[in-house]
C-alpha positions as a printed Julia matrix, in Angstrom:
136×3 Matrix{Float64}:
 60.94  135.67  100.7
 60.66  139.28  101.38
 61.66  142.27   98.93
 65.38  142.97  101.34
 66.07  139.09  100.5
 65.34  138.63   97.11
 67.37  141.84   95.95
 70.65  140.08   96.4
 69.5   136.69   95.5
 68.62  138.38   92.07
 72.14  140.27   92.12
 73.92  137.34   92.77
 72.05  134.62   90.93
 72.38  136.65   87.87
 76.24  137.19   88.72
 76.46  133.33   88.59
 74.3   132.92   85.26
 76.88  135.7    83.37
 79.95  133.02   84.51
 77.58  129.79   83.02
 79.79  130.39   79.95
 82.92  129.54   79.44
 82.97  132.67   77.03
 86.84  131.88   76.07
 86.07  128.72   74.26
 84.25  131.72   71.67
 87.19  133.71   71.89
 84.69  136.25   73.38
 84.99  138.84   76.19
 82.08  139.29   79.11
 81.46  143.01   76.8
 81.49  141.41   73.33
 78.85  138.88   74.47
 76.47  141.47   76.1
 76.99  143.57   72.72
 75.86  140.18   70.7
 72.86  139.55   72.94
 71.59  143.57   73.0
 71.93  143.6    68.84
 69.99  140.17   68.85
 67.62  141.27   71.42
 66.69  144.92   70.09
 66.39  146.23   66.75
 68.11  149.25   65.38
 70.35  149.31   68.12
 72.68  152.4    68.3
 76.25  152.42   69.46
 75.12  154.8    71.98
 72.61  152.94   73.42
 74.67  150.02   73.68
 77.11  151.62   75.89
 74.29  153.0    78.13
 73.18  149.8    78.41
 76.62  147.86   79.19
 77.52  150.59   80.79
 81.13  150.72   79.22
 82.97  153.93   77.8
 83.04  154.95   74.42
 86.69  153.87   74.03
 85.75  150.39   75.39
 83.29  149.83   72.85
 85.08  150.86   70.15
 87.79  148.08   70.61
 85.17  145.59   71.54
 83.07  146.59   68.32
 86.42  146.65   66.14
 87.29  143.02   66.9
 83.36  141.62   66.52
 83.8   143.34   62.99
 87.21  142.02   62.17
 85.53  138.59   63.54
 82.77  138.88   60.9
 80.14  139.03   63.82
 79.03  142.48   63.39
 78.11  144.88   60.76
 78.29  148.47   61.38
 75.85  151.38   59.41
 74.88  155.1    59.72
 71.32  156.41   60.13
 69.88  157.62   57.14
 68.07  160.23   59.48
 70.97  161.63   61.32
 74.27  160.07   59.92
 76.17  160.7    63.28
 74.59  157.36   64.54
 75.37  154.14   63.84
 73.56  151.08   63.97
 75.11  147.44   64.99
 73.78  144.01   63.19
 75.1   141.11   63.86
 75.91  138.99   60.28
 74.45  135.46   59.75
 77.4   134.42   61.84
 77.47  136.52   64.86
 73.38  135.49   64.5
 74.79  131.76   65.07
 77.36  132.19   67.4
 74.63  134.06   69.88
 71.87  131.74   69.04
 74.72  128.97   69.89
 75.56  130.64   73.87
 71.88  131.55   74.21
 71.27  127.54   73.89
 73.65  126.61   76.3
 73.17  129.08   78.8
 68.97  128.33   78.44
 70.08  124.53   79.04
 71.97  125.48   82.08
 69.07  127.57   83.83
 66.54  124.87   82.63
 68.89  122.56   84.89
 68.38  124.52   87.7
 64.32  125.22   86.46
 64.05  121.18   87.01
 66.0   121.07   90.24
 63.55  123.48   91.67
 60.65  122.33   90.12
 59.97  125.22   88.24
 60.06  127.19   91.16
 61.67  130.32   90.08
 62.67  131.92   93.61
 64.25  128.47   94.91
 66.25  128.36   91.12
 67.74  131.93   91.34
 68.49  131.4    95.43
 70.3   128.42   93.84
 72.27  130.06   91.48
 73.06  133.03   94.14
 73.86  130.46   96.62
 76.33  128.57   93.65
 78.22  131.79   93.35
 78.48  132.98   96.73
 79.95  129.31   97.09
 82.59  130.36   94.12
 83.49  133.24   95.73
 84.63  132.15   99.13
């Protein structure tokens, strides 16, 4: 498959992965689980950072961020090098809840691994296909 082909099949496959999880059953929006997975992912993680990464506003985040802490999924704390910036940790429960989706979406994509045969272009043009599909 050349470059111009596999540009939207990795658009759209990953488009189809985000939607694996039903994400309401957590009582979790498409932001608040991107948030989980970046603090999980990378360590110190600033607000700011975060939002350059999601690509949300500042005003976004800050309700997102509000309701993970009122959840008991996040912990918020300054820098002790420049106390305008704050850090995000998830607590031993936002830990489990985002080890929990990480398992289920990794058993979803090892469904389509073993469909292809471990073939990675034929999963993701399966999963691109499978939304594409959704959409019409």
């Amino acid at each position: 498959m050349e470059i111009d082909q596999k540009l939207p099949t990795i658009f759209f496959a990953y488009q189809e992965f985000a939607s694996l999880v039903d994400l309401a059953q957590y009582d979790l929006t498409k932001n608040q689980h991107r948030m989980l997975f970046i603090i999980s992912s990378l360590e110190d993680v600033s607000i700011k950072k975060i939002l350059v990464l999601i690509g949300i506003s500042k005003q976004a985040a800050n309700v997102a961020i509000r309701d993970l802490m009122d959840k008991g999924l996040v912990t918020e704390h300054r820098s002790t090098v420049d106390k305008r910036v704050k850090y995000l940790q998830l607590t031993p429960a936002g830990l489990a809840l985002n080890d929990q989706i990480n398992l289920e979406q990794k058993r979803l994509l090892d469904r389509y691994f073993d469909e292809a045969n471990g073939d990675w272009e034929k999963a993701m043009t399966k999963l691109a296909q499978k939304y594409l599909d959704r959409v019409e």
